[in-house]
C-alpha positions as CSV (number, residue, x, y, z in Angstrom):
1,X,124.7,227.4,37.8
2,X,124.9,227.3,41.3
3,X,126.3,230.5,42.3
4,X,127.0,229.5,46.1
5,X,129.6,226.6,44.5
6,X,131.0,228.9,42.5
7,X,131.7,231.8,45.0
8,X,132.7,229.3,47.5
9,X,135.5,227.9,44.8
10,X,136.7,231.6,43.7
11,X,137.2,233.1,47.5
12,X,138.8,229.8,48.4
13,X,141.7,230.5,45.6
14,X,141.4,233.9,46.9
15,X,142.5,232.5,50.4
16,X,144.8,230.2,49.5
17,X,146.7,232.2,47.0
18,X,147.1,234.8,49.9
19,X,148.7,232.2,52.4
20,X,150.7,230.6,50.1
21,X,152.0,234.2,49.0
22,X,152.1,235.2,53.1
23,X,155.3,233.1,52.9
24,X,157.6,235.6,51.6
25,X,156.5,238.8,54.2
26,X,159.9,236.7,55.6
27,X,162.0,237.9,53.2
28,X,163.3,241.9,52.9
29,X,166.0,241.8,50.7
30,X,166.3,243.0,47.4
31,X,167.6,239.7,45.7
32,X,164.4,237.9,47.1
33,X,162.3,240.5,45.4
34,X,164.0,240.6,42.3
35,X,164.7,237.4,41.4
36,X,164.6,235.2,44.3
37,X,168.1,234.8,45.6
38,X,168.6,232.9,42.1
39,X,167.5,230.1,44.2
40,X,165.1,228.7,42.9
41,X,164.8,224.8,41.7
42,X,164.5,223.9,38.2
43,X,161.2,221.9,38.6
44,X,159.8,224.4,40.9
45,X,160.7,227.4,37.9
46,X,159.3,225.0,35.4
47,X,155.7,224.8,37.3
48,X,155.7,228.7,38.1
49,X,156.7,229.7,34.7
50,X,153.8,227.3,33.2
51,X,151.6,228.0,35.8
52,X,152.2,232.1,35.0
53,X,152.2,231.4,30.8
54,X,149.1,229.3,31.0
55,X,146.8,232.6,31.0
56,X,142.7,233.3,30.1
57,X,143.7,232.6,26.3
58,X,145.1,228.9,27.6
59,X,142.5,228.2,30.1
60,X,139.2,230.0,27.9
61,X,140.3,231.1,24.6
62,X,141.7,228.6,22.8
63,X,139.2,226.2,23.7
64,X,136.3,229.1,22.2
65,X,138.3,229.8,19.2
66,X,138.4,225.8,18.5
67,X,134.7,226.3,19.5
68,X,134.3,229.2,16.6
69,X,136.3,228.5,14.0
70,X,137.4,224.4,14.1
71,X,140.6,222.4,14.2
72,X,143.3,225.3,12.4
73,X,142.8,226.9,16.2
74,X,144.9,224.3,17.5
75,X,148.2,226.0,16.3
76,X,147.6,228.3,19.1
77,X,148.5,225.6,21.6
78,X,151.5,224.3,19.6
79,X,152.8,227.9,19.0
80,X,152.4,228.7,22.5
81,X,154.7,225.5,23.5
82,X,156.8,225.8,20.6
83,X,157.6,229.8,21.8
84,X,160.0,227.3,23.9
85,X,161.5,225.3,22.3
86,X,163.2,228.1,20.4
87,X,163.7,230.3,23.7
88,X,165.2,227.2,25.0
89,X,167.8,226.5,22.2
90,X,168.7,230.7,21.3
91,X,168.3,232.5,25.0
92,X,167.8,230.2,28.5
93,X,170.9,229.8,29.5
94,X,172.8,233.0,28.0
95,X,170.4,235.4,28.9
96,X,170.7,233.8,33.0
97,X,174.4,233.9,32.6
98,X,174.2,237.8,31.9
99,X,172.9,238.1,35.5
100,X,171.0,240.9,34.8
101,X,167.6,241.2,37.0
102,X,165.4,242.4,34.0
103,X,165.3,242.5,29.9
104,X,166.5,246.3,30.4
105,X,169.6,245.7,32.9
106,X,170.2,243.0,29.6
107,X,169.9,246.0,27.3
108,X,172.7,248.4,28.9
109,X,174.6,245.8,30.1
110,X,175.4,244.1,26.5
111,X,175.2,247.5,24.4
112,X,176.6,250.1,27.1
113,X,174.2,253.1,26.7
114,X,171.3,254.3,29.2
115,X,169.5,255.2,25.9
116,X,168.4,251.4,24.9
117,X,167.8,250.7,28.4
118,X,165.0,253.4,28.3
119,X,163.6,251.8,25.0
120,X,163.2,248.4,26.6
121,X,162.0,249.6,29.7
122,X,159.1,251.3,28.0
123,X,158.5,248.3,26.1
124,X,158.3,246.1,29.0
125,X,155.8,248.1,30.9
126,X,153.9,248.2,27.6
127,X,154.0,244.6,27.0
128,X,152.9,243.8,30.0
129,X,149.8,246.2,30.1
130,X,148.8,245.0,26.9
131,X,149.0,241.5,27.8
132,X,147.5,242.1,31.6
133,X,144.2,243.7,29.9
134,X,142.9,240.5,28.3
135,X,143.3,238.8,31.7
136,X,141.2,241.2,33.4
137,X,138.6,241.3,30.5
138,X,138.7,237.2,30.9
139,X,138.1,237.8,34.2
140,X,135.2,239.7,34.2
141,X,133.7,237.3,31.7
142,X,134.0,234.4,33.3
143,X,133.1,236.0,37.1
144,X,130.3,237.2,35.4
145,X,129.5,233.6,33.7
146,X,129.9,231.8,37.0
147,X,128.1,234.3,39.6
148,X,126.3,237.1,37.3
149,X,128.6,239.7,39.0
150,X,129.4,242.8,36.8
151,X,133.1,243.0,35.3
152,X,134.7,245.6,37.4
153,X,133.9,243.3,40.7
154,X,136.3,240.3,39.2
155,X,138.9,243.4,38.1
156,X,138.8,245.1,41.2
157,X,139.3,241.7,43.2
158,X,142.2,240.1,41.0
159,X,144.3,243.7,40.9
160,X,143.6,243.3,44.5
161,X,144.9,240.2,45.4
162,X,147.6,240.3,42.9
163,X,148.6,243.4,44.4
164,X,149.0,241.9,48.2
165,X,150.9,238.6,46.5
166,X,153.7,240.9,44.8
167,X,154.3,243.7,47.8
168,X,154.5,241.0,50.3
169,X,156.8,239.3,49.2
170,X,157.9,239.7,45.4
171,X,159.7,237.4,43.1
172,X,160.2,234.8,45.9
173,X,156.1,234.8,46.6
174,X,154.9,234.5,43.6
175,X,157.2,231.9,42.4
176,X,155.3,230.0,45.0
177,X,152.5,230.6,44.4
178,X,152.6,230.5,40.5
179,X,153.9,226.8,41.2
180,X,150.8,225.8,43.1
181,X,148.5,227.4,40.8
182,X,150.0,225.5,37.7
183,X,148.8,222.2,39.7
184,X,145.9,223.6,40.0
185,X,145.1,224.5,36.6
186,X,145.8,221.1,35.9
187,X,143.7,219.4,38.0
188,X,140.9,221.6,37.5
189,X,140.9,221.2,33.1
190,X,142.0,217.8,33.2
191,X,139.3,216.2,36.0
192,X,136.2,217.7,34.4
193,X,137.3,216.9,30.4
194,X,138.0,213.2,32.0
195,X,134.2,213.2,32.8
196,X,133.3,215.1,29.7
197,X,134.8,212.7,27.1
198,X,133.3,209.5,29.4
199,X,129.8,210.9,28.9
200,X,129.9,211.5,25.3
201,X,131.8,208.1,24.6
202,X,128.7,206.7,26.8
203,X,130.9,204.8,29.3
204,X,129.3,206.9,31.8
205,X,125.6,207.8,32.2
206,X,124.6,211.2,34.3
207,X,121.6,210.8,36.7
208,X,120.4,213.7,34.4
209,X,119.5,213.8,30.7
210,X,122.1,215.9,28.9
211,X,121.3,219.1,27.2
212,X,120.4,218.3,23.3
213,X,123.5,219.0,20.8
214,X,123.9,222.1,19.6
215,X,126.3,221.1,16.6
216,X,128.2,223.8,14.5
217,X,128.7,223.8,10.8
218,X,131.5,221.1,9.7
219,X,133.0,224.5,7.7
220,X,132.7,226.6,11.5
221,X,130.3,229.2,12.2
222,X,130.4,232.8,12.2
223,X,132.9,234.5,10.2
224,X,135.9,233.3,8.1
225,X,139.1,233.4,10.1
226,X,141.6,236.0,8.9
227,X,139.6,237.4,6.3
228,X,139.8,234.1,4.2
229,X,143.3,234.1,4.0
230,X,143.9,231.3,6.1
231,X,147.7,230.4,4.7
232,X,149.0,233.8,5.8
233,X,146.7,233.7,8.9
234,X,148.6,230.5,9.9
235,X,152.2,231.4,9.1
236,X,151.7,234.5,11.0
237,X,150.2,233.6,13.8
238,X,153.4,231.1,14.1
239,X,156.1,233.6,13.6
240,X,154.0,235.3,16.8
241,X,153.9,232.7,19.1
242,X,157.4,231.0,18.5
243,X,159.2,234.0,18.6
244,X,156.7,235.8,21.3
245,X,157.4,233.7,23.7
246,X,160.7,235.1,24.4
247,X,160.1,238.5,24.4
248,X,157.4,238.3,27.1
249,X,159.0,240.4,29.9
250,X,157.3,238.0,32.7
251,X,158.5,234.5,30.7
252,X,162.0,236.5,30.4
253,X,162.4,237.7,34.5
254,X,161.9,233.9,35.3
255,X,165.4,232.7,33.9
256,X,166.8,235.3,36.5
257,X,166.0,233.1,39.3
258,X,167.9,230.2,38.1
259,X,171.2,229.2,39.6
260,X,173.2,229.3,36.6
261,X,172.1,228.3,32.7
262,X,172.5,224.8,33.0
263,X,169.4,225.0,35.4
264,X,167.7,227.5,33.1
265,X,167.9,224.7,30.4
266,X,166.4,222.1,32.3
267,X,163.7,224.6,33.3
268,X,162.8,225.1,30.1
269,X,162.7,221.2,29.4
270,X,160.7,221.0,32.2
271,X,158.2,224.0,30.5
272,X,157.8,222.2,27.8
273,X,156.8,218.8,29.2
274,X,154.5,221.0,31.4
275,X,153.0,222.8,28.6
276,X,152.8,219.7,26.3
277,X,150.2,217.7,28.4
278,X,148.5,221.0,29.6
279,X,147.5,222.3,25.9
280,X,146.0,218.3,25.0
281,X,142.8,220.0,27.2
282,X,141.3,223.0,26.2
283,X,141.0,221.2,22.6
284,X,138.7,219.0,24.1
285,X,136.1,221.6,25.4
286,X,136.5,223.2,22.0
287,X,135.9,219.8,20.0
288,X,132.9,218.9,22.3
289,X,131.6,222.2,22.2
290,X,131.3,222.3,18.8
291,X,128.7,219.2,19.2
292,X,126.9,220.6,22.4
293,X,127.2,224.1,22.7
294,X,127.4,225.6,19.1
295,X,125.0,228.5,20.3
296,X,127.4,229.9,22.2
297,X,129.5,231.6,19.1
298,X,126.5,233.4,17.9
299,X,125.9,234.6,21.1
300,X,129.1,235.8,21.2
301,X,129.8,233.8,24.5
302,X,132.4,231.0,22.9
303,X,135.2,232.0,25.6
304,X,132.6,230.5,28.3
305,X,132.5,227.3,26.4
306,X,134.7,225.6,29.1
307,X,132.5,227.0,31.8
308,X,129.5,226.0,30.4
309,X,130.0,222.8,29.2
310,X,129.8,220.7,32.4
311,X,126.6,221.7,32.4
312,X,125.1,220.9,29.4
313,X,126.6,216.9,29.6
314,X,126.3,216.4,33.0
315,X,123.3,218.3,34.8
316,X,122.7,218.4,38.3
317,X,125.1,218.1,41.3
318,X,127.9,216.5,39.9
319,X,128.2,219.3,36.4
320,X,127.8,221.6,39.1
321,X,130.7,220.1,41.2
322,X,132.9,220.1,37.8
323,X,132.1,223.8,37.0
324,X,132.8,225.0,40.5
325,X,136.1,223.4,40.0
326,X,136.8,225.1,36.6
327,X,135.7,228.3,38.1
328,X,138.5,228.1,40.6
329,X,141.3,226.9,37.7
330,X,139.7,229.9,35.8
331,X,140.4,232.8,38.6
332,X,143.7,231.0,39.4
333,X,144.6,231.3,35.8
334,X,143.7,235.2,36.1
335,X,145.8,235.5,39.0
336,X,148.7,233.7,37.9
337,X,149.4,235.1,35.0
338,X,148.8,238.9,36.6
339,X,151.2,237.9,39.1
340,X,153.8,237.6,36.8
341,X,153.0,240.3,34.6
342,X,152.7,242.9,37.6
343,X,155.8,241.9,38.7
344,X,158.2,242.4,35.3
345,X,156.7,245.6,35.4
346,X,157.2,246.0,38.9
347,X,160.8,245.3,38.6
348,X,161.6,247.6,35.6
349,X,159.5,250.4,37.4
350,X,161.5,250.5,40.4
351,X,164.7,249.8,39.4
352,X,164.5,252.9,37.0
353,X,161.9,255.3,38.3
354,X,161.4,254.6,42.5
355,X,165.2,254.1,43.0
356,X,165.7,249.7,42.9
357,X,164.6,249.8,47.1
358,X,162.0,247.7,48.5
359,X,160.3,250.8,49.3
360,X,160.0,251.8,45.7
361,X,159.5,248.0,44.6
362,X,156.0,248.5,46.5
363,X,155.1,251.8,45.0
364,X,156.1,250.4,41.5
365,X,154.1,247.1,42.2
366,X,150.8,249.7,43.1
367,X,151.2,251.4,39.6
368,X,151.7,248.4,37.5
369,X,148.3,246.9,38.4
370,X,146.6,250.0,39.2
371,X,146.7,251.3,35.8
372,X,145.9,248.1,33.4
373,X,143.3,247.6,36.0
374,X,141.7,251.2,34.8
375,X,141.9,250.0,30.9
376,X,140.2,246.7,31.5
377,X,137.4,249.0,33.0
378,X,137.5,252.0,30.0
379,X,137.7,249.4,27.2
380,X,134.9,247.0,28.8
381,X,133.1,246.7,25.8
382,X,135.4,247.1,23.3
383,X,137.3,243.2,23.1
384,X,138.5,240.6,21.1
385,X,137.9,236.9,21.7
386,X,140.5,236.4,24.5
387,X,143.0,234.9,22.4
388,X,143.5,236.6,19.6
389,X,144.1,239.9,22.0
390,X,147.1,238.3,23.6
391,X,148.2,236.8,20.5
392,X,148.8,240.1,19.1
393,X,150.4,241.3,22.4
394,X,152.7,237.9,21.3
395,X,153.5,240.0,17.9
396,X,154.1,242.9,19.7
397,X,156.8,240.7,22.3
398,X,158.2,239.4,19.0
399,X,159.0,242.4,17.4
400,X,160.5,243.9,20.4
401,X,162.6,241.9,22.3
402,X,163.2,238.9,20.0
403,X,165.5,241.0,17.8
404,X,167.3,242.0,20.8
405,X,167.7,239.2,22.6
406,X,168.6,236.8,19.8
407,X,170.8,239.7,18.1
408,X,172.2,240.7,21.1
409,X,173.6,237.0,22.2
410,X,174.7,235.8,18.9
411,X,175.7,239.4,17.0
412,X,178.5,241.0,18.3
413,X,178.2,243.8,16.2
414,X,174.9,244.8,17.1
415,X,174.7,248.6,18.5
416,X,172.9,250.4,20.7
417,X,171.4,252.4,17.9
418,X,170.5,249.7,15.6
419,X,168.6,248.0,18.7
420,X,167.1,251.0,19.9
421,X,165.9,251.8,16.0
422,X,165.0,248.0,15.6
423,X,162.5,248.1,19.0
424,X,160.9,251.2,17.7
425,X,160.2,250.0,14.3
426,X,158.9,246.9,15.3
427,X,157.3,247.5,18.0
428,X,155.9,251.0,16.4
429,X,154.4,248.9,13.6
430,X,152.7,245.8,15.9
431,X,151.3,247.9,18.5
432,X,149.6,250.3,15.8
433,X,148.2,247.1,13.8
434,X,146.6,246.2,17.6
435,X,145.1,249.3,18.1
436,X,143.7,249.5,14.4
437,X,142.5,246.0,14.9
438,X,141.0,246.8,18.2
439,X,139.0,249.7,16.5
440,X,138.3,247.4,13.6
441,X,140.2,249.5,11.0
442,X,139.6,248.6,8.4
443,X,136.9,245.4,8.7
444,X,137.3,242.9,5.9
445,X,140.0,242.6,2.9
446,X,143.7,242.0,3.3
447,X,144.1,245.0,5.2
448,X,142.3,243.7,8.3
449,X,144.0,240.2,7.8
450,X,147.3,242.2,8.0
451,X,146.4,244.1,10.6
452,X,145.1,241.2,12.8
453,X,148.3,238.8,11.9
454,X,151.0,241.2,12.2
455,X,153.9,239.5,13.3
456,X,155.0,238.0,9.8
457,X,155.6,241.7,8.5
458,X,156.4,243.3,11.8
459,X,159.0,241.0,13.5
460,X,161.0,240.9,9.6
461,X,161.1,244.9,9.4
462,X,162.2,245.0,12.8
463,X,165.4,242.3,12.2
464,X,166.0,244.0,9.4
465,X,166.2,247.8,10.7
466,X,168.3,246.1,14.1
467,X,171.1,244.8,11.3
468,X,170.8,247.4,8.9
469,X,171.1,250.4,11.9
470,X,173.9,248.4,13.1
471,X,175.7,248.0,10.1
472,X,175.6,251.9,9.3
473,X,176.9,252.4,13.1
474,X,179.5,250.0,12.8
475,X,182.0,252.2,14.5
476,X,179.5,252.6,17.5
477,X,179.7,248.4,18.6
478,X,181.1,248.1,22.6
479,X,184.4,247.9,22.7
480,X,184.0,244.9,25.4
481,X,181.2,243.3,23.0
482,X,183.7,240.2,22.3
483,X,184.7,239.7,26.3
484,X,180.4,240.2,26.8
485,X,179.5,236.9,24.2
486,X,181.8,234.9,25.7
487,X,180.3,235.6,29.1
488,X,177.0,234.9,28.0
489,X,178.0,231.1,26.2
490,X,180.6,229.9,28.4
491,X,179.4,227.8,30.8
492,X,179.7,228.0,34.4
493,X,182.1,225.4,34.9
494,X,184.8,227.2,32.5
495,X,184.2,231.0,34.0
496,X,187.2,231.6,36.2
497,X,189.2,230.8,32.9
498,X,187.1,234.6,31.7
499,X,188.8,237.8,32.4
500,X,186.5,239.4,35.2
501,X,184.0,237.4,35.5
502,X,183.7,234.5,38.6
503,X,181.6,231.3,38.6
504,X,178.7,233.3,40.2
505,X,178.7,235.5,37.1
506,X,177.4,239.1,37.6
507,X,175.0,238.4,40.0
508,X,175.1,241.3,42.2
509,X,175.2,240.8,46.5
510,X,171.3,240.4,48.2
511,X,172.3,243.6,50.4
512,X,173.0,245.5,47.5
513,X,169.8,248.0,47.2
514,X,171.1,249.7,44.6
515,X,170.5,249.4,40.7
516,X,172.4,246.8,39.5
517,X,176.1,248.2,38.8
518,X,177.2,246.6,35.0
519,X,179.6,249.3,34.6
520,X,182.4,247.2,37.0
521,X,182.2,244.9,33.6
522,X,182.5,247.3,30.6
């Protein structure tokens, strides 16, 4: 590899992400941090929220895990897009007409107890760890792939960069610059698997001779995905990333922005149109890599697969050229997806632990990369393939906040007991099958496939506990429940006809610095 390309490619991201980010030092108030003014464009929400989703596991991982274990891999793509199609027809445009600024304020504003809104707020700022790890861990991989630099240099310089992004200027900055990085992501997958797939049709002859195949098994090398059980593998996995996809804190604070729900919809319309041409790539790497870089998996290197194969087809200046490119997509991925994930925490931080000022949105921004920053370094050699860790940060998501967010628009006589009890369990149970997982507790049998695949026993018991806690609390449901459901489904258009609510909904005023005030509703 050239390593000059490949710096040049990763500092110019670096700079550009910076000045594009630069733009919101303009704004001060606490509307733009939070949520933007809830000004933000449909199409414009649609490229940051792909461009923030589309993380290591999109840009690497599902192309090494297609590289490892063959053609059942590609239900990670179409769980990932599929996560929205459901978020889009249960939660869009309900969960933007509660005006809340995060999942918590969504919490105690629909059940009417500070107690759930602690619950959430922990699981937010656990989510997001969990899921900002793998990024950094990707990070370091692929910086150390591209320019042989040790992992801590890539985690030190994306916590870095991330951090200026989100104090600057918040919600409003990094919509901005989550946008342009989507592009970019685009550009730099779909340009080099153009090339790829033209040189191993043979429309296209390098100057160079191509590397000699290096072709994996028909049946996949390595291991046996989930243990040999492949049919629960499967089911699970998709219970993970349909349902997961709402409970992501990051995917969840990007409906905020929106006007008013019937732009959330189209958002989330334009997400999955987004998300739909972007996943057609990283199955391409993983298909060719199967023919030309095969020794990569037992090497234990199949997330550089993408990296590496522009190389291997097209030597010389032109390969090099391609992989400078994907070197930059790579650390724009990285970045992107931190953004967002800094920033959910970010939000929930300040709002209920530095006081819901500016002032305490930077302090809270500091602490939510600072300290996923320090796991990435503890647990540098103790890692997953890329994917897989954030797919069971996608069970954990599920079993959290899907129950909550589904119950919570369409039950009315859900409580703030049974939703408290319903997080715990389910979340409880997921995030101690990752940690056993992690550990590799136990190794083989149906207890690791369990452990590995959580979400199909997980996301049930918590459902279950929500409705069943609920139901034993019965006398406990908010007496303004009814009057909250039919602010959260009737549209804009209709809500002067709602007792105390206006067509702006409960957005609170941009001057307002303090936390958001629900109790003028109850």
């Amino acid at each position: 590899m050239n390593t000059a390309q490949n710096l040049a490619a990763v500092l110019l991201v670096t700079v550009v992400t910076v000045g594009v980010g630069a733009y919101g030092l303009g704004f001060r108030s606490t509307s733009d941090f939070f949520v933007a003014s809830r000004s933000v464009s449909p199409l414009r929400n649609a490229a940051a929220v792909s461009g923030e989703y589309l993380s290591a596991a999109s840009y690497l991982g599902i192309a090494g895990l297609v590289l490892t274990y063959g053609v059942t891999m590609l239900w990670y793509g179409i769980g990932y897009t599929a996560g929205y199609l459901v978020l889009l027809a249960l939660v869009a445009a309900p969960l933007r007409r509660s005006g809340a600024y995060t999942v918590s304020d969504f919490a105690e504003a629909r059940l009417g107890t500070p107690g759930v809104r602690l619950v959430a707020t922990v699981f937010v700022v656990l989510i997001g760890w969990l899921y900002q790890v793998p990024q950094l861990q990707g990070a370091g991989l692929a910086l150390h792939t591209a320019l042989g630099a040790p992992p801590w240099v890539s985690d030190l310089l994306v916590t870095t960069v991330v951090l200026v992004n989100v104090v600057a200027g918040g919600m409003r900055s990094v919509t901005l610059v989550q946008a342009f990085q989507f592009w970019m992501k685009l550009a730099a997958l779909a340009v080099p698997a153009v090339v790829l797939v033209l040189v191993w049709r043979g429309a296209w002859h390098p100057s160079a001779t191509p590397a000699p195949p290096h072709t994996a098994p028909a049946q996949g090398p390595g291991p046996v995905q989930y243990g040999g059980h492949q049919l629960y593998g499967l089911y699970s996995l998709m219970v993970a990333t349909f349902l997961g996809a709402m409970g992501l804190p990051h995917v969840i604070a990007r409906f905020y922005t929106n006007p008013d729900g019937r732009s959330a919809r189209r958002a989330t319309v334009g997400v999955l149109s987004l998300l739909g041409v972007f996943y057609l790539l990283p199955e391409v790497y993983g298909g060719l890599g199967r023919h030309y870089a095969a020794d990569l998996v037992p090497a234990g290197r199949a997330d550089t697969v993408v990296l590496l194969l522009p190389g291997r087809l097209v030597p010389g200046p032109v390969g090099q050229l391609l992989t400078a490119l994907l070197v930059a997509g790579a650390f724009a991925a990285f970045l992107s997806t931190c953004s967002g994930l800094t920033l959910s925490v970010t939000s929930v931080l300040s709002q209920d632990v530095f006081g819901g000022h500016v002032r305490g949105f930077r302090i809270a921004a500091a602490v939510a990369v600072v300290v996923p920053c320090g796991v990435a370094l503890l647990l540098s050699g103790t890692r997953l393939a890329v994917a897989q860790e954030v797919g069971l940060t996608f069970s954990v998501a599920a079993s959290t906040f899907c129950p909550l967010l589904v119950l919570g628009i369409w039950w009315r006589r859900l409580t703030a007991a049974g939703a408290a009890a319903g997080m715990l369990v389910g979340g409880g149970l997921a995030v101690t099958a990752l940690t056993l997982t992690l550990l590799r507790v136990p190794r083989s049998g149906w207890g690791a496939t369990l452990l590995a695949e959580p979400a199909a026993w997980s996301v049930p018991a918590a459902f279950l506990v929500m409705v069943t806690v609920s139901l034993a609390t019965r006398s406990q449901v908010p007496p303004r429940a009814a009057l909250m459901l039919a602010r959260l489904h009737i549209p804009e258009t209709l809500a002067d006809d709602v007792p105390g609510r206006s067509s702006t909904g409960y957005d609170r005023s941009p001057q307002d610095n303090s936390r958001p005030s629900h109790d003028r509703h109850r």
